[in-house]
KETI-706683 format. One record per residue: residue in one letter; x, y, z of N, C-alpha, C in turn; residue number from 1. Coordinates in Angstrom, 2 decimals, padded with zeros to 5 digits. Example, Ala and Ser with C-alpha at 12.3 -4.5 7.8 and 13.67 -1.06 7.14 Angstrom:
REM residues 2
NODE   mike       n_u       n_v       n_w      ca_u      ca_v      ca_w       c_u       c_v       c_w   dovex
NODE      a    013.19   -005.69    007.80    012.30   -004.50    007.80    013.20   -003.30    007.80       1
NODE      s    012.85   -002.25    007.08    013.67   -001.06    007.14    012.90    000.03    007.87       2
//
This chain:
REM residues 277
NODE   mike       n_u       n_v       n_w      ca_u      ca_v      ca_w       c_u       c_v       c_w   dovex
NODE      x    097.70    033.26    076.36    098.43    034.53    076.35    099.59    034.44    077.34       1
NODE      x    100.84    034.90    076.92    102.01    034.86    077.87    102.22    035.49    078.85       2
NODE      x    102.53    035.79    080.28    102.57    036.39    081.21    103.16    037.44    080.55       3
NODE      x    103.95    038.02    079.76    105.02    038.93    079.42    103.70    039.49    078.84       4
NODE      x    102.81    039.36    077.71    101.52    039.78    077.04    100.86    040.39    078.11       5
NODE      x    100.41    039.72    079.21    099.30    039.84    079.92    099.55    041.29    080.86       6
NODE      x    100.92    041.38    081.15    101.18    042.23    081.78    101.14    042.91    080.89       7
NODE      x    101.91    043.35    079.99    101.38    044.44    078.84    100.09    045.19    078.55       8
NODE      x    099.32    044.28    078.37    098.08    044.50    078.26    097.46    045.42    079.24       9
NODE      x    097.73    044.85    080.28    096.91    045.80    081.80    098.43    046.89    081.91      10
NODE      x    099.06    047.31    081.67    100.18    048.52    081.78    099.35    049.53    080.56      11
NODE      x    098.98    048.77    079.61    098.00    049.63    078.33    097.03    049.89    078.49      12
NODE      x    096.25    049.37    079.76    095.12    049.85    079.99    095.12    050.60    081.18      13
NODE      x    095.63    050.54    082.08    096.30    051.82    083.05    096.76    052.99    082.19      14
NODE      x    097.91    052.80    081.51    097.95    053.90    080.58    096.70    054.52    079.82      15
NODE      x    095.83    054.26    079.66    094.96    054.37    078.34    093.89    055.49    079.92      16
NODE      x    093.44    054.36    080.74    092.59    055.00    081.46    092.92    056.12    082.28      17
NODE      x    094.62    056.32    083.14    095.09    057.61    082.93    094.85    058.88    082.32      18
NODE      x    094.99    058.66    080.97    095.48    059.73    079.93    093.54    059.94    079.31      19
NODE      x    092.59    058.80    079.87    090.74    059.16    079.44    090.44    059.73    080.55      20
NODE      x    091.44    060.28    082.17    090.81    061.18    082.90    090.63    062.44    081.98      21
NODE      x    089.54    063.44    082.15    089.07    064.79    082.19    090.80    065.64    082.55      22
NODE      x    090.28    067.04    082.37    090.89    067.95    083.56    090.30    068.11    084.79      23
NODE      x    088.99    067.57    084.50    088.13    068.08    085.96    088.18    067.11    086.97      24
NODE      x    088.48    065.50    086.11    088.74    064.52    087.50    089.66    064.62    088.37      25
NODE      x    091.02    064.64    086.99    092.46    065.09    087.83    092.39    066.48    088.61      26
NODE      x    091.38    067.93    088.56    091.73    068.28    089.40    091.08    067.92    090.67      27
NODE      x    090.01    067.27    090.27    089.48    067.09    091.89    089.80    065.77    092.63      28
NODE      x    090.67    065.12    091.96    091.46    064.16    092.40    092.61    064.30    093.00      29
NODE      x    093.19    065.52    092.87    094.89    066.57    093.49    094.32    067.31    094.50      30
NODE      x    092.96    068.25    094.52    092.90    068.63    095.67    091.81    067.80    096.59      31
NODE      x    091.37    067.11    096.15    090.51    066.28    097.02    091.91    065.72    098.22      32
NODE      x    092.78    065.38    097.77    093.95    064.58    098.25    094.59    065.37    098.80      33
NODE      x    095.22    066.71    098.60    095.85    067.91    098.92    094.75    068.36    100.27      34
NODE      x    093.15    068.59    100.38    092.64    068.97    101.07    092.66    067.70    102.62      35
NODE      x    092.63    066.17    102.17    092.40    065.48    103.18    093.83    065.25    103.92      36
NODE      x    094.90    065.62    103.58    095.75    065.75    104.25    095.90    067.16    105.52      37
NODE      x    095.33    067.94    104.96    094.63    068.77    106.52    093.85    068.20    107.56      38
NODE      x    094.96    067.82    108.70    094.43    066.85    109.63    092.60    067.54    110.12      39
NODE      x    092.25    068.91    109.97    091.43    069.51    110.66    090.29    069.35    110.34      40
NODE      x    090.14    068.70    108.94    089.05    068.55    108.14    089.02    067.12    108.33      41
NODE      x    087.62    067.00    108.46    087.12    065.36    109.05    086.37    064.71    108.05      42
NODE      x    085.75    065.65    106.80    085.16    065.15    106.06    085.27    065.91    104.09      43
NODE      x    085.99    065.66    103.03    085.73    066.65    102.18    085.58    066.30    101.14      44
NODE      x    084.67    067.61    099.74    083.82    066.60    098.84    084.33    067.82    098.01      45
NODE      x    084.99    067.27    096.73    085.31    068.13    096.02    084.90    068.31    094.57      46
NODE      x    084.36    069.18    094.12    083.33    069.18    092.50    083.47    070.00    091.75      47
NODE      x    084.01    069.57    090.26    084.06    071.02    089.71    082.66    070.95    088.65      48
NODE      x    082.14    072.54    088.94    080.40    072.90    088.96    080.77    073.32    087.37      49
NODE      x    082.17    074.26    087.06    081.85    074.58    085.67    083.16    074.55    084.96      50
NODE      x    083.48    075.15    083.63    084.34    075.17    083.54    083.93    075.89    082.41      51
NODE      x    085.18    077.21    082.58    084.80    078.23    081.69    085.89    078.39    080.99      52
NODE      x    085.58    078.56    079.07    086.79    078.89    078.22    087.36    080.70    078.57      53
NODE      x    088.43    080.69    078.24    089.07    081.96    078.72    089.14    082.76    077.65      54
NODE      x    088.94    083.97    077.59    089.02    085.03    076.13    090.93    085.61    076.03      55
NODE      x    091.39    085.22    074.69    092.44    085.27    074.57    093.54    084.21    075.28      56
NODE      x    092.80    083.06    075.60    093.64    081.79    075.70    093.43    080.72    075.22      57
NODE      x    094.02    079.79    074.76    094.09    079.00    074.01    093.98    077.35    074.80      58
NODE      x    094.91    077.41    075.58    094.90    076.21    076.57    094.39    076.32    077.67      59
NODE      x    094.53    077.63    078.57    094.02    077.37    079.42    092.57    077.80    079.95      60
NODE      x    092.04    077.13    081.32    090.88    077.07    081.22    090.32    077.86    082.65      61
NODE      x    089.03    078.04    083.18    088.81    078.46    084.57    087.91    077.11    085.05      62
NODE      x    087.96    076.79    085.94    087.40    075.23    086.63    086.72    075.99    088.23      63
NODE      x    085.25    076.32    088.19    085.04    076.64    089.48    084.47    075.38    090.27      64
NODE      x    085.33    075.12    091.36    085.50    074.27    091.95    084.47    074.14    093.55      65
NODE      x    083.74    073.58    093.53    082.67    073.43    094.31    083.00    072.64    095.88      66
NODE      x    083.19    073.28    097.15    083.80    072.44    097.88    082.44    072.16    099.50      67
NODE      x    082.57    071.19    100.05    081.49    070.75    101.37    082.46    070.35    101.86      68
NODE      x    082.90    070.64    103.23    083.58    070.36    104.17    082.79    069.92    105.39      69
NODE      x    083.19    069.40    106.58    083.08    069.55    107.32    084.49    068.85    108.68      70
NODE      x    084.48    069.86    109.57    085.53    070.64    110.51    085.41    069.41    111.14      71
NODE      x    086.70    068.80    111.95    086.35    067.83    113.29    086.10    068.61    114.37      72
NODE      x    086.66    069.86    115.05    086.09    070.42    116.20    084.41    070.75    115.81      73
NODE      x    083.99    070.73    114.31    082.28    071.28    114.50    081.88    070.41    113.12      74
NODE      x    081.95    069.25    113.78    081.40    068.30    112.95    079.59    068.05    111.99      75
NODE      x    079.29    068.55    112.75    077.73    068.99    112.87    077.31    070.66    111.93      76
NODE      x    078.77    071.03    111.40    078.55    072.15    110.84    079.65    072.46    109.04      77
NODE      x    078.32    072.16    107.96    079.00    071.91    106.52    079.21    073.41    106.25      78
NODE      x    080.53    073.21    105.72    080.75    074.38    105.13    081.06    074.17    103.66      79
NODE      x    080.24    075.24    102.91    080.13    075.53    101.65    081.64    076.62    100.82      80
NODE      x    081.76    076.16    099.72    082.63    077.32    099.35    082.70    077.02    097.98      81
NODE      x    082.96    077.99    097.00    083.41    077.91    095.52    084.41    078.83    095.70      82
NODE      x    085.54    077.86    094.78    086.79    078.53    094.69    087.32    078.34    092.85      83
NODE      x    088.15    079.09    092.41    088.47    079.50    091.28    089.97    078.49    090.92      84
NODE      x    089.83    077.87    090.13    091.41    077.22    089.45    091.39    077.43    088.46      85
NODE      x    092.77    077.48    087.79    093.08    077.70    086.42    094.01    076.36    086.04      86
NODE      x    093.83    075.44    084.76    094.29    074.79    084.53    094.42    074.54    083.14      87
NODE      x    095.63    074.35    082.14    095.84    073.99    080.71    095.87    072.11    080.73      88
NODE      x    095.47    071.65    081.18    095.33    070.48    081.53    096.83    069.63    081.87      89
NODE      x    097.63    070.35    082.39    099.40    069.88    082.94    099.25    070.65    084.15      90
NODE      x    099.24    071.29    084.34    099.30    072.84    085.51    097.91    073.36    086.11      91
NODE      x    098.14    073.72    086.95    097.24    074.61    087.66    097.87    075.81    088.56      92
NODE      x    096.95    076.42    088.53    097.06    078.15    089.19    095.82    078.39    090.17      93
NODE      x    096.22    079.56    091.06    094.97    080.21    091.55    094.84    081.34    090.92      94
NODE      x    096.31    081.99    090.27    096.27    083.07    089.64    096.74    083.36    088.27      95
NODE      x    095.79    084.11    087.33    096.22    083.84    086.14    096.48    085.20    085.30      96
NODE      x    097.62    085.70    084.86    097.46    087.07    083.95    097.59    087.14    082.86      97
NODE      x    096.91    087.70    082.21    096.63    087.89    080.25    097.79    089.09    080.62      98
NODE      x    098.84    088.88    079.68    100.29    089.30    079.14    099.92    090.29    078.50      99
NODE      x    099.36    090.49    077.95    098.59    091.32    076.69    098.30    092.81    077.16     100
NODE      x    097.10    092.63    078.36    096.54    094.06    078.86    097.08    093.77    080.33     101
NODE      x    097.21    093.19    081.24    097.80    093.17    082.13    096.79    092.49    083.82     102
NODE      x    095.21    091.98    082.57    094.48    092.02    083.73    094.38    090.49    084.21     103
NODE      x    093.77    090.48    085.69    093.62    089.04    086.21    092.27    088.49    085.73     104
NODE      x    092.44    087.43    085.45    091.57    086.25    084.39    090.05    086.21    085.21     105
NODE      x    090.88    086.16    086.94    090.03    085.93    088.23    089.00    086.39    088.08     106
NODE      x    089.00    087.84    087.56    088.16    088.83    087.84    086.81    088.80    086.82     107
NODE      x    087.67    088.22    085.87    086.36    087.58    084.63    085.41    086.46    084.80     108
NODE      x    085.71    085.68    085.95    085.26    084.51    085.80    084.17    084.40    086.74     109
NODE      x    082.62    084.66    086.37    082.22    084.57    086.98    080.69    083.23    086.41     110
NODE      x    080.05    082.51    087.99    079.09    080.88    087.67    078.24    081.52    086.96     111
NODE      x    077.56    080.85    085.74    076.29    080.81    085.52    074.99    080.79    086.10     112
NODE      x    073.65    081.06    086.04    072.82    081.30    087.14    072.26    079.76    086.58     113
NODE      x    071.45    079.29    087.86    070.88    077.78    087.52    069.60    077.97    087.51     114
NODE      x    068.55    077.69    086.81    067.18    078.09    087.02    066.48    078.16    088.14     115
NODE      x    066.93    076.59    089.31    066.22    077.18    090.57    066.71    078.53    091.44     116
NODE      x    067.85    079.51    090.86    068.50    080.22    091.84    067.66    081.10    091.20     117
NODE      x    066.45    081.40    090.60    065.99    082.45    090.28    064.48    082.30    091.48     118
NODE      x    064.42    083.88    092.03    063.62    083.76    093.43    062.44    084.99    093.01     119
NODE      x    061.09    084.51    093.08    060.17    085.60    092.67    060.37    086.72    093.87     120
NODE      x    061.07    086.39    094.60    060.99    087.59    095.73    061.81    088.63    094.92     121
NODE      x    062.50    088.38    093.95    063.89    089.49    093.32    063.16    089.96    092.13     122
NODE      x    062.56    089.24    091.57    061.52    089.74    090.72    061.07    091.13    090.77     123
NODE      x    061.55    092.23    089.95    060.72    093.53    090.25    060.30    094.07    088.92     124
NODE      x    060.25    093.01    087.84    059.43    093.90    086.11    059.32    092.07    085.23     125
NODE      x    058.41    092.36    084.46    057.84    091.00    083.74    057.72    089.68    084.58     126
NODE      x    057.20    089.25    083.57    056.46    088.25    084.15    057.78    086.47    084.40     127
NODE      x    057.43    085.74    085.45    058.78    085.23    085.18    058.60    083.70    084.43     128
NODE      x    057.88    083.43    083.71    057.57    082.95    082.59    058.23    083.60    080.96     129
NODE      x    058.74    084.96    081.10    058.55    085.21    080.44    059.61    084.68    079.41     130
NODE      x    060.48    085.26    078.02    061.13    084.23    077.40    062.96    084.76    077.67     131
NODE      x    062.83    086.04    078.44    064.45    085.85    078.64    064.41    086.26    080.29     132
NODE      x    065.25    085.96    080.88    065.55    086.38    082.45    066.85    087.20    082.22     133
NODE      x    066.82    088.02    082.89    067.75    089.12    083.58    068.08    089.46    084.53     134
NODE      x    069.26    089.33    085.17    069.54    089.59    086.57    069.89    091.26    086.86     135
NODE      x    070.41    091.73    087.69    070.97    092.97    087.91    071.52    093.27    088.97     136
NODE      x    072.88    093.27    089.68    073.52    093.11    090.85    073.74    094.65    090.58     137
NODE      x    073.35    095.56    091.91    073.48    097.14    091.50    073.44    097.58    092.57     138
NODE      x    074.26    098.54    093.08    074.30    099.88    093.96    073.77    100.77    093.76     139
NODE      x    072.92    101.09    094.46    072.29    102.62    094.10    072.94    103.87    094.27     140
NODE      x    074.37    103.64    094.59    074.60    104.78    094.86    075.57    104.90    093.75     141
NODE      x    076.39    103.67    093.00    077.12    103.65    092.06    076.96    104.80    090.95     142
NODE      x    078.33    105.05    090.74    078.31    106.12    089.37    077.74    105.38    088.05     143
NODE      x    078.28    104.62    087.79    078.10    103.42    086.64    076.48    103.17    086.55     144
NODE      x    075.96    102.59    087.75    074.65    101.86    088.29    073.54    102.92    087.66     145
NODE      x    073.81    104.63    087.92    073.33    105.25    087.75    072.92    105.60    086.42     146
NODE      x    073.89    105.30    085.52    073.82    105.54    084.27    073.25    104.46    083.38     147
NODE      x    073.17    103.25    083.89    072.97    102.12    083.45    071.57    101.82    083.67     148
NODE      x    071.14    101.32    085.05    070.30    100.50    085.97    068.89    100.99    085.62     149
NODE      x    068.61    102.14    085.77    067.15    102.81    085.52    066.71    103.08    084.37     150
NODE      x    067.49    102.73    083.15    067.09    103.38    081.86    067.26    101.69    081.39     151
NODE      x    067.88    101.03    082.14    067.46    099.09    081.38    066.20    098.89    081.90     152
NODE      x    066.25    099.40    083.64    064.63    098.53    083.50    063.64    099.40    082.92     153
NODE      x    063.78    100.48    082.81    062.62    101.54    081.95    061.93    100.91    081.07     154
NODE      x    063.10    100.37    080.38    063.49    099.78    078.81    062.47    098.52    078.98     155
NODE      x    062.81    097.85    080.03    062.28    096.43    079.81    060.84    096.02    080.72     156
NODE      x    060.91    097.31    081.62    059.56    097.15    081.74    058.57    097.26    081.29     157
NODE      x    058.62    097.73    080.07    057.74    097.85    078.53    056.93    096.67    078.09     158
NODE      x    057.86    095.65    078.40    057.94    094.43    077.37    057.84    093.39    078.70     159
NODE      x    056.97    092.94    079.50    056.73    092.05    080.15    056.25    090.71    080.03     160
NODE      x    056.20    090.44    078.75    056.56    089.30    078.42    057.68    088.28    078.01     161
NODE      x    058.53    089.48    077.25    059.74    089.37    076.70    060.58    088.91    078.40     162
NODE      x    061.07    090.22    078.70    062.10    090.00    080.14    061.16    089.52    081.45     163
NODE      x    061.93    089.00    082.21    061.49    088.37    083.65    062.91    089.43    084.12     164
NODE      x    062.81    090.90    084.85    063.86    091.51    085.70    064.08    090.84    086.87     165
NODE      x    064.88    090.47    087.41    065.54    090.12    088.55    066.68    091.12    089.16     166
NODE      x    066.17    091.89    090.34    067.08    092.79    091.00    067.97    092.03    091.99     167
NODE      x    068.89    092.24    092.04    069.51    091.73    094.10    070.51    093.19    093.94     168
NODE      x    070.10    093.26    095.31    070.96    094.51    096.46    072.61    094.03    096.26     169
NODE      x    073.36    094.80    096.38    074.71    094.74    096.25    075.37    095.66    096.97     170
NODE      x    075.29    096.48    097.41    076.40    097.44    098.34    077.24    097.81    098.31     171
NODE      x    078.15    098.53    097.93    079.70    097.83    098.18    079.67    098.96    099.45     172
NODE      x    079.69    098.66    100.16    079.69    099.64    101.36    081.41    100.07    102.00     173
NODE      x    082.40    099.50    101.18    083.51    100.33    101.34    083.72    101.26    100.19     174
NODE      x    082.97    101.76    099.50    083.11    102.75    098.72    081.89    103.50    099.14     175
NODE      x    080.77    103.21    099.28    079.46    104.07    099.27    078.84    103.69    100.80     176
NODE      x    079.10    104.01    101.67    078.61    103.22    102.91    076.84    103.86    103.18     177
NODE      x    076.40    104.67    102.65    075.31    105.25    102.47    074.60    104.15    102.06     178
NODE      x    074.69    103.30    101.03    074.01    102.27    100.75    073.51    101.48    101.41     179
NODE      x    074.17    101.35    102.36    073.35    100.33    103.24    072.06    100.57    103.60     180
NODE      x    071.87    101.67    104.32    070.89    102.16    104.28    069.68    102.46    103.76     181
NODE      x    070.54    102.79    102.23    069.38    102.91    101.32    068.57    101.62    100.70     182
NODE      x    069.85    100.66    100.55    069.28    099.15    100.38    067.93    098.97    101.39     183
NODE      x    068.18    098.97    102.91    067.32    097.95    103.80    065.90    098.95    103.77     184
NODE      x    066.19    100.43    102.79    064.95    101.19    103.04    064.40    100.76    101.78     185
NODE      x    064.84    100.49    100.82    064.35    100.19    099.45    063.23    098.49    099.79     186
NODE      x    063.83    097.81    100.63    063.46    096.72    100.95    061.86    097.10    101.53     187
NODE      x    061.76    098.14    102.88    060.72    098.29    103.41    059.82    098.78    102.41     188
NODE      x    060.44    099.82    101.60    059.37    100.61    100.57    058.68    099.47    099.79     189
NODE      x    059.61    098.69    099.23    058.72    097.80    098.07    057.43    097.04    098.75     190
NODE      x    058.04    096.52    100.10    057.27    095.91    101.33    055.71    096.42    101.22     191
NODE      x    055.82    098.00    101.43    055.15    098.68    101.36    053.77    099.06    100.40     192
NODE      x    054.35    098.48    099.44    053.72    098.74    097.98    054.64    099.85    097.50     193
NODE      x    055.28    100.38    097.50    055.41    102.18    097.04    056.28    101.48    095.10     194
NODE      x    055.82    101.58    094.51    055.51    101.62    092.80    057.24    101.93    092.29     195
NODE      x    058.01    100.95    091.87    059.28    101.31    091.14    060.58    102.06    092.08     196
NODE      x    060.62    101.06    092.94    061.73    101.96    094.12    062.91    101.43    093.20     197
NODE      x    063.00    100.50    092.67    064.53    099.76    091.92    064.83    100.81    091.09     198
NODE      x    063.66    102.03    090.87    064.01    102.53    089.07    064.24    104.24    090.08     199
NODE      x    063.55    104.34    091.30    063.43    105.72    091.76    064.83    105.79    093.28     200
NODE      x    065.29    104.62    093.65    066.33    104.57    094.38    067.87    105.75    093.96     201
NODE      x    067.63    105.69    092.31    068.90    105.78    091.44    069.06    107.78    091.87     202
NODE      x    067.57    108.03    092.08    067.48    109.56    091.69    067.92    110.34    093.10     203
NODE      x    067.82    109.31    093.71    068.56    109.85    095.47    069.88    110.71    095.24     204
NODE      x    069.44    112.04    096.35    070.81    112.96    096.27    071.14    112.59    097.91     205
NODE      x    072.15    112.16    097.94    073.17    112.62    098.83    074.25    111.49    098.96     206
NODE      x    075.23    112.26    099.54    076.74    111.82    100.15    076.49    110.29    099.88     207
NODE      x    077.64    109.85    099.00    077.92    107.98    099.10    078.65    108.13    100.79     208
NODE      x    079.18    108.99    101.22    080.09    108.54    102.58    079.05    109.16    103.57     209
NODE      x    078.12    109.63    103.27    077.00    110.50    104.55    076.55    108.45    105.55     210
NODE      x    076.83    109.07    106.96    076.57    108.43    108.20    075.38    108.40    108.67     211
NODE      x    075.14    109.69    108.49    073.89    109.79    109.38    072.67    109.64    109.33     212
NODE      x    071.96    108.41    109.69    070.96    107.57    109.31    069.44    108.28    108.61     213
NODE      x    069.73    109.53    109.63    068.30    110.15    109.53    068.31    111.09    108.19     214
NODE      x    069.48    111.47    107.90    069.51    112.15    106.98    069.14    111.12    105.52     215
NODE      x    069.91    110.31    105.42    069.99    109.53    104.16    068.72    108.68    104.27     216
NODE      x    068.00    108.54    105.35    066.40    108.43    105.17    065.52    109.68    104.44     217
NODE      x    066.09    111.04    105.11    065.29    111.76    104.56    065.21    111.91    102.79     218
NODE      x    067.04    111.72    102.13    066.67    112.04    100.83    066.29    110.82    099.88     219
NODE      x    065.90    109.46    100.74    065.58    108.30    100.14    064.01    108.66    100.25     220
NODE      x    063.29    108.97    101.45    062.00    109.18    101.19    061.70    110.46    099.85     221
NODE      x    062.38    111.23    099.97    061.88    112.41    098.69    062.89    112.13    097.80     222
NODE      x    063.35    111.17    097.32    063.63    110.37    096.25    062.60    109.97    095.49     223
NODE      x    062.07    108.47    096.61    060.98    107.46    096.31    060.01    107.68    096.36     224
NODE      x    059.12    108.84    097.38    058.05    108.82    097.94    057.04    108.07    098.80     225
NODE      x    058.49    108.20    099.72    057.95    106.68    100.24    057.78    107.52    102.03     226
NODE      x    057.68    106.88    103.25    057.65    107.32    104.67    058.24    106.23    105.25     227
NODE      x    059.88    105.71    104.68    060.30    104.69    105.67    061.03    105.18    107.11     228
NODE      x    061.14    104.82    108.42    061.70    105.25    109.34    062.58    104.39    109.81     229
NODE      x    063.69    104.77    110.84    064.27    104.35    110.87    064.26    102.88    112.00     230
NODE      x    063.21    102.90    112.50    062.47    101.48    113.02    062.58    100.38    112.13     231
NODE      x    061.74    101.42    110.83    061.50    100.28    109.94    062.76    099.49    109.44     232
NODE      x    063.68    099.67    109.20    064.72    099.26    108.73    065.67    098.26    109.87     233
NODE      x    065.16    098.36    111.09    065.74    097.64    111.91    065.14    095.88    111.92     234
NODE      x    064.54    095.91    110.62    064.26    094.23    111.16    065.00    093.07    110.93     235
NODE      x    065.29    092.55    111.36    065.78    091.23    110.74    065.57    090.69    109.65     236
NODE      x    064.35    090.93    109.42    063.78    090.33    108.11    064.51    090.83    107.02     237
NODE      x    064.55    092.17    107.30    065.61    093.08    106.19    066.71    092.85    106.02     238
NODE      x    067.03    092.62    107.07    068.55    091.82    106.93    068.98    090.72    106.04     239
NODE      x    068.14    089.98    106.32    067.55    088.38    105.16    067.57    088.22    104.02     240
NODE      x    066.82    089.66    103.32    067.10    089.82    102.36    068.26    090.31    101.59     241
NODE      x    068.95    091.42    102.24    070.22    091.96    102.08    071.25    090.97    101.57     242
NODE      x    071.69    090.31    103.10    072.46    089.26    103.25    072.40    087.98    102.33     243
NODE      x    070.72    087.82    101.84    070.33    086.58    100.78    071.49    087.44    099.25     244
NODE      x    070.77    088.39    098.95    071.23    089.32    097.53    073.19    089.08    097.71     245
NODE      x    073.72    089.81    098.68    074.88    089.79    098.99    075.83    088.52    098.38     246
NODE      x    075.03    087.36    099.65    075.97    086.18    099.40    075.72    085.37    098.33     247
NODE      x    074.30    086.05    097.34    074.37    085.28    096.54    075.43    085.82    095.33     248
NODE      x    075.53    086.80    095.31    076.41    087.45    094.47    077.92    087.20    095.04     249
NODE      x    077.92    086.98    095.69    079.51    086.17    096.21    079.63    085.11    095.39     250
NODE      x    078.55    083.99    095.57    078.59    082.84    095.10    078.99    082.98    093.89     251
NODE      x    078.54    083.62    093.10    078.94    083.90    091.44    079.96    084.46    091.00     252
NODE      x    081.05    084.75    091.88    082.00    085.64    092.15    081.93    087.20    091.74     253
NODE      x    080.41    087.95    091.54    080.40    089.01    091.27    081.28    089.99    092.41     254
NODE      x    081.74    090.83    091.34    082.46    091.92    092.54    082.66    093.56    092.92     255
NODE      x    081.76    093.85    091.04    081.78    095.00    090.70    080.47    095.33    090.38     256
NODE      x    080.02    096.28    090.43    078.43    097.00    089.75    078.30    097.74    088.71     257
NODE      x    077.98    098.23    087.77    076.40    096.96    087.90    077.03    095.88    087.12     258
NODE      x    076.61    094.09    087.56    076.75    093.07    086.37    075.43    092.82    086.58     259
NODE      x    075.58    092.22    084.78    074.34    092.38    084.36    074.32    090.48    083.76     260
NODE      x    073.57    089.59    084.16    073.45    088.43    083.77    072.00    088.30    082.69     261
NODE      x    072.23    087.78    081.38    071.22    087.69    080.25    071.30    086.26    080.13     262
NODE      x    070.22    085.85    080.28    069.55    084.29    080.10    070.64    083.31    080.29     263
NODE      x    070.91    083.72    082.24    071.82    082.69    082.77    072.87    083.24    082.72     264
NODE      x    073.85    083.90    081.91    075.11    084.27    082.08    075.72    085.76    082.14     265
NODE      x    076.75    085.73    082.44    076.95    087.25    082.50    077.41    088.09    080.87     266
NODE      x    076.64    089.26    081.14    076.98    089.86    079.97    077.35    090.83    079.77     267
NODE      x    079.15    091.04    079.62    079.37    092.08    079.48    079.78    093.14    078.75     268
NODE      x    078.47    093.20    077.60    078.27    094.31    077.13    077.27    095.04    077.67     269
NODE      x    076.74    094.30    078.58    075.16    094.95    079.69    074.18    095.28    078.01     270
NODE      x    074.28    095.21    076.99    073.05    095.51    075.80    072.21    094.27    075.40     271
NODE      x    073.01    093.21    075.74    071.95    092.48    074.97    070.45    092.68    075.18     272
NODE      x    069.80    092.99    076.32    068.67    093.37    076.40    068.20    094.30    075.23     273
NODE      x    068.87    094.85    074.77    068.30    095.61    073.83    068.68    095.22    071.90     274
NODE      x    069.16    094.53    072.14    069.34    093.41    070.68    068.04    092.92    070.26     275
NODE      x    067.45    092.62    071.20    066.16    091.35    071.27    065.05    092.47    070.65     276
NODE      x    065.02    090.92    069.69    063.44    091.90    068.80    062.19    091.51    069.38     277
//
């Protein structure tokens, strides 16, 4: 073979193996490279976990991008993060808008659940064997939550074989700051034994902006029927849980209440639960 051939050959196979990267290598090949040029970062691992088709796009795509760092001043300390890209496989974005209605793509895009992220501690209706799982990220104090949240699990606590319910606490405590409260008391009640606080939380009267601890204990106990105090709510432990529900719903980029995830993904018509024969 002639040197003039030979070189050819390997220019065609550079070319060839180029153009057989993914979108997902090339992007984590641009910011893997983009990130290690930040002198501050001593160590970084870059992964994309999913990649989601977009409703009303054609090319482009959502790539949630899975990142482990670790800092040179705190070497000894990994930091976790998922972050959002948009890419038609030429380009990338952090931000993307459908022309159409005017909304951000961002806001749609939220991870799939993985089977080990399902925790019998969140478990509050069927059995978790059973043949569909359901999540439920919810405020109790939410307008929406209210109308929604207590009449699904009603629904599905019927059928405990069918659904495995999965609750987590959500807050949004710059709209309803009352919640907090009511969350870390909902926590002690179940603690407690006290029978369906996820389904009797909803029926609580008072103020989303009410402060005052003792009060929004009082209309959570003659809500629930429960005797939580305000000791009780001071534990850490409660915290644990809060903070577990919270950041796990970060992780998924949930941001609004109620979302409703059906066998792993999010669903937003919140009915499929009730499709199922």
């Amino acid at each position: 073979m002639s040197l003039m051939l030979k070189l050819l050959t390997i220019i065609l196979l550079l070319t060839s193996f180029s153009y057989a990267k993914t979108t997902s290598e090339k992007l984590e090949n641009y910011l893997t490279e983009k990130y290690e040029d930040n002198q501050n970062i001593e160590i970084i691992t870059v992964k994309v976990e999913e990649v989601k088709v977009l409703e009303g796009s054609k090319d482009w795509k959502a790539y949630i991008v899975g990142l482990e760092a670790t800092l040179k001043n705190k070497p000894r300390e990994l930091i976790k993060q998922k972050i959002i890209w948009f890419s038609n496989g030429s380009m990338i974005t952090k931000e993307l808008t459908n022309l159409k209605n005017g909304s951000n793509y961002e806001d749609e895009v939220k991870s799939d659940i993985k089977a080990s992220e399902y925790h019998k501690k969140n478990l509050v209706y069927g059995n978790e064997n059973a043949k569909y799982k359901v999540a439920i990220f919810s405020d109790p104090l939410c307008p929406f939550c209210k109308d929604f949240v207590p009449e699904a699990l009603k629904y599905m606590k019927k059928y405990p074989n069918t659904f495995a319910v999965y609750y987590y606490h959500f807050p949004l405590l710059h709209i309803h700051p009352a919640s907090a409260i009511i969350t870390r008391a909902a926590v002690v009640a179940e603690r407690a034994g006290v029978k369906d606080v996820s389904i009797k939380m909803y029926d609580i009267v008072v103020n989303a902006k009410e402060k005052d601890v003792e009060k929004i204990l009082i209309a959570f106990n003659k809500g629930v029927g429960s005797h939580v105090t305000q000791i009780d709510i001071q534990g850490s432990s409660i915290s644990e849980v809060i903070n577990h529900d919270t950041q796990f719903a970060t992780s998924l980029f949930v941001s609004g209440t109620p979302t409703i995830y059906f066998d792993s993904k999010v669903d937003k018509t919140r009915v499929k639960y009730k499709k199922v024969k």
